[in-house]
N, C-alpha and C positions, 0 to 999 in steps of 0.2 A: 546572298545573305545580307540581311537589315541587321545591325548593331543599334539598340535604342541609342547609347551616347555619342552617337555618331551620326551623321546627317546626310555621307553617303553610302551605297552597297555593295559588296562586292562579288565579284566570280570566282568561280569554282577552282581549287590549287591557289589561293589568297591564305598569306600567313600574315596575322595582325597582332600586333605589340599593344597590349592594354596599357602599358607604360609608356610607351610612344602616341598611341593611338593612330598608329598608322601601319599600312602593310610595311613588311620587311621580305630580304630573300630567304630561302633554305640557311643559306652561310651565314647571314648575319643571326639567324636562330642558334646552329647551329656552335658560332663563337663564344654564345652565353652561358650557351648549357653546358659546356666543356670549362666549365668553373663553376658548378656545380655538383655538391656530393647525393643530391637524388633528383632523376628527374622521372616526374609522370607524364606517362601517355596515356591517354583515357583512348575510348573505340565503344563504337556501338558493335557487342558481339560479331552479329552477323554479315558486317558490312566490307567485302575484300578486300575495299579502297580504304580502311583506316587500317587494315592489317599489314598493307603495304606500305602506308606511310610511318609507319610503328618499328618495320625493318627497315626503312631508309636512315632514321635517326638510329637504330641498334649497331646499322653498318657503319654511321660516320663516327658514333662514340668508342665505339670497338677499336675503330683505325688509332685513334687518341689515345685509349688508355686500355689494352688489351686485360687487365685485373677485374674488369669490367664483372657485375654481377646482377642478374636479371630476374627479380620480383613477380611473378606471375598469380592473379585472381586465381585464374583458369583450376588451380591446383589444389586442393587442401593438405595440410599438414599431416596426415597419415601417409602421402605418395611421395616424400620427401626421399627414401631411398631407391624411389625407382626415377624419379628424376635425378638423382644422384647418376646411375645408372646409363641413362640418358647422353648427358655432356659429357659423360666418360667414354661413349662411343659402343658400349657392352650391348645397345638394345637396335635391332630395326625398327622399322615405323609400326607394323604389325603388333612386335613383342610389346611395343612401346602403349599402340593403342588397348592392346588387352589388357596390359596391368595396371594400367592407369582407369581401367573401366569409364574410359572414354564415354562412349555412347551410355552410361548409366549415371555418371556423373555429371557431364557437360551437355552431350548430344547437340551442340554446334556441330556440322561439316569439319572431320577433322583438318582436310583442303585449307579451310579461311586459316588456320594459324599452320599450316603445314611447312612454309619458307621461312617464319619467324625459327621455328622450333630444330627446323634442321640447320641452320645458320648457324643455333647454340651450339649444335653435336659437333658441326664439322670445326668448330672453332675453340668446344671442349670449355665453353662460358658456362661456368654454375649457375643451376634457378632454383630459386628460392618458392618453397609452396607457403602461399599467403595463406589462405583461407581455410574457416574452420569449418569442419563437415556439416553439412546443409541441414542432416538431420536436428542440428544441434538448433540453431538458428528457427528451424521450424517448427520445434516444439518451443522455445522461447515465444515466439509469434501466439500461438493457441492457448499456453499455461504458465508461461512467465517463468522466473528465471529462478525462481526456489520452490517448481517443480520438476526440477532437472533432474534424474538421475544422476548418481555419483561419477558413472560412467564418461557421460555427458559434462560433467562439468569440469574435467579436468581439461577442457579445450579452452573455457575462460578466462579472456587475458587478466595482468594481475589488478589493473582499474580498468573501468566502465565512464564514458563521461555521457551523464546526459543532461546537460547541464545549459549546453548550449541553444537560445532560442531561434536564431536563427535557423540552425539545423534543423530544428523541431517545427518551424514552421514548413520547411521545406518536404520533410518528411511526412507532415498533415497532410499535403497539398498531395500527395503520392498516396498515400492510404485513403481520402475520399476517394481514387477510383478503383480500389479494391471490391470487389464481393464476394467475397469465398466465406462462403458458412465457416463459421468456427475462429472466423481473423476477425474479430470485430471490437476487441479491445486494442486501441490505439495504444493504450503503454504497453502491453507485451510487444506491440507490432514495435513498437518506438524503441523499444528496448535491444530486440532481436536486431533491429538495424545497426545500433548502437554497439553493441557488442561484436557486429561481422566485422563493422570498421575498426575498432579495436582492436581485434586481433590482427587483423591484417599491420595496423598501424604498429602492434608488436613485435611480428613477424619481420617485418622490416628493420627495425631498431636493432635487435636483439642479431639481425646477421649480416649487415652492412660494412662492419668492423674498420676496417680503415681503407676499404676501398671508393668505386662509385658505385649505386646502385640505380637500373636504370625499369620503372615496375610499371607493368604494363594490367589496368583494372578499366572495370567499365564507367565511363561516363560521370556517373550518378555517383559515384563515390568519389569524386574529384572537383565535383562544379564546385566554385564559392571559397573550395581549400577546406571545407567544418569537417567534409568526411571523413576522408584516411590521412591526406597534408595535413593538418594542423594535429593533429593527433598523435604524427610522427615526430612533428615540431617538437613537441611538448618531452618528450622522452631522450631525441638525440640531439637536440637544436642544431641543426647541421641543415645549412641552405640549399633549396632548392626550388625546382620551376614545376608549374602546369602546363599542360597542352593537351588543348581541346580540338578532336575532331567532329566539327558538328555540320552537317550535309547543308549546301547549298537551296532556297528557296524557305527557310527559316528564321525566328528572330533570337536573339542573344544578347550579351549583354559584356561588357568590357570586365565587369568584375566577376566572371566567369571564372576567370582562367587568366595565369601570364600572358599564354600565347593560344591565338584563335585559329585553325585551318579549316576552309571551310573546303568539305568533302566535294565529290560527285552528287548530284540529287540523284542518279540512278545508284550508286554503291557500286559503279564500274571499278576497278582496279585501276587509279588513275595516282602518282605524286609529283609535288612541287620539284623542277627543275633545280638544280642547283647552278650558282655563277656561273 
């Protein structure tokens, strides 16, 4: 991986300090974030190798602070009692994958999060569903947001920021490679963005309470801090880190994220050693 602020590259299981600007081990990550009241870990869905590296930090924060509370995209806020359910130990994988309507909601390989999720049950760690039902979000996209059914809008958090240009630029730059008939107004799109990371960023605030919470979303709501981090900032001002899993033979950028890992280029299931 190339870092533009940086003049050299590195290999694959490489953790780097935007604050240091230089790689660090596992442990020395590790000792920061264990003074920390949130920490994110982004993941490109699909990829085993960030799903792995996602429970090597789940297992070393868990060892620290067993109250430990686990934020998850993957979930929207109506499967809140079957993930309840879940860490309780009441469901098997089966039970688990049909009432969560897995394959209808997600249809990721339930396999890629399968060792994060059982880690939770055998260890009895609450997770929190972030996110607001898809439907919601996708009709924001096509009709904007006071075409919403009553229904529908009792998902929306209680502010919306879209204020921010940064973000708005970055989410420009994501919608010119859109082409789906019917998406083709940038503020609804802009909007519906706006508002997943809101709630999510509610989501969080609203059930972190006096523990740590440690929220595991993808990538794209994490770069830079505008999507769900600073969003969260704003509500519980309560410190915490980024970490970016971004695959090997790639360019990035130090203001990315606290901290950089750079993956596998194949998505093998591969993590950084520890001391």
């Amino acid at each position: 991986m190339h870092i533009k602020d940086m003049s050299e590259s590195f290999p694959e299981n490489t953790i780097i300090s935007s604050e240091r600007k230089s790689p660090i081990s596992f442990d020395t990550l590790m000792k920061d974030l264990e003074t920390m009241r949130i920490v994110f870990v982004g993941e490109h869905h699909n990829n085993p190798a960030h799903h792995d590296f996602q429970l090597k930090i789940l297992t070393a924060l868990y060892e620290k602070n067993p109250q430990l509370t686990v934020g998850m995209e993957i979930f929207d806020q109506t499967y809140q009692p079957i993930l309840d359910q879940w860490s309780a130990g009441a469901l098997d994988r089966q039970a688990f994958i049909e009432k969560v309507h897995w394959y209808a909601n997600w249809k990721f390989d339930f396999e890629l999060y399968g060792k994060l999720l059982d880690f939770i049950k055998n260890n009895q760690i609450p997770i929190v569903a972030l996110n607001i039902p898809s439907r919601v979000t996708a009709r924001i996209a096509v009709g904007g947001i006071d075409n919403l059914f009553p229904s529908d809008s009792q998902f929306l958090p209680q502010s919306i920021d879209l204020s921010n240009s940064d973000h708005r630029t970055y989410i420009e730059k994501i919608f010119s490679h859109h082409n789906i008939k019917g998406r083709d107004n940038f503020e609804y799109f802009y909007s519906a963005q706006c508002v997943w990371e809101d709630v999510m960023a509610e989501s969080i605030s609203k059930h972190i309470d006096n523990s740590v919470m440690l929220v595991f979303t993808g990538n794209g709501h994490l770069v830079r801090k505008f999507g769900i981090p600073d969003r969260v900032f704003k509500r519980a001002k309560l410190p915490y880190r980024t970490i970016l899993p971004y695959p090997a033979g790639r360019q990035t950028e130090l203001k990315d994220a606290d901290y950089i890992w750079v993956s596998p280029l194949s998505g093998r299931s591969s993590v950084p050693a520890a001391d």
